[in-house]
C-alpha positions in Angstrom: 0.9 -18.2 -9.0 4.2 -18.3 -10.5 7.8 -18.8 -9.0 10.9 -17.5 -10.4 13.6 -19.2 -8.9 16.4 -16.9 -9.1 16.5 -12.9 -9.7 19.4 -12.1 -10.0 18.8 -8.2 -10.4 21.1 -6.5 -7.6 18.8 -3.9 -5.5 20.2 -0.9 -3.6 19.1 -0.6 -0.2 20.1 1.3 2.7 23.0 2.9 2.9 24.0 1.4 -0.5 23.8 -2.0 -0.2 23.2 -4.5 -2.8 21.3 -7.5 -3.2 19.4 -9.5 -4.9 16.3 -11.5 -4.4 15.4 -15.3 -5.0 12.6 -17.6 -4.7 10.5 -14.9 -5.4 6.6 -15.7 -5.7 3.9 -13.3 -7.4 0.3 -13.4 -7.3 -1.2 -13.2 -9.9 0.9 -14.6 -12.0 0.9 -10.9 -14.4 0.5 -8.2 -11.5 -1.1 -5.4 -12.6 -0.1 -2.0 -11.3 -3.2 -0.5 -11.0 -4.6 -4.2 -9.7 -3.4 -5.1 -5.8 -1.1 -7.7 -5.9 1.5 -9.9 -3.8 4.9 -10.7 -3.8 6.7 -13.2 -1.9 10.7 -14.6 -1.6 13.9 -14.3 0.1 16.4 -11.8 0.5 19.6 -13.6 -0.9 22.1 -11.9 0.8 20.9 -12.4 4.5 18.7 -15.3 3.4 15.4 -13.8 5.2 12.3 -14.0 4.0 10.3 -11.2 2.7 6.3 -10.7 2.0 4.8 -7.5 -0.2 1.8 -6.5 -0.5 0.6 -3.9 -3.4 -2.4 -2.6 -2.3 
């Protein structure tokens, strides 16, 4: 897997918010689109944890 330690692209979420992600974990290293997949990190702004699965 790879880490990438900061991502510092800001995200729109509800209502407008913005934030950005960080310690953010994929796996496989490339995901494929077509290919499931996972993603792992933290959202920076309330410094939770988050876990995606692309199935």
């Amino acid at each position: 897997a790879i880490m990438v330690n900061k991502v510092r692209l800001p995200i729109v979420g509800p209502e407008g918010l913005l934030f950005t992600l960080k310690d953010v974990l994929y796996t496989p290293e490339i995901p494929r689109l077509d290919e499931p997949f996972t993603v792992k990190g933290k959202v920076e702004l309330f410094g939770i944890t988050f876990f995606l699965i692309k199935v």
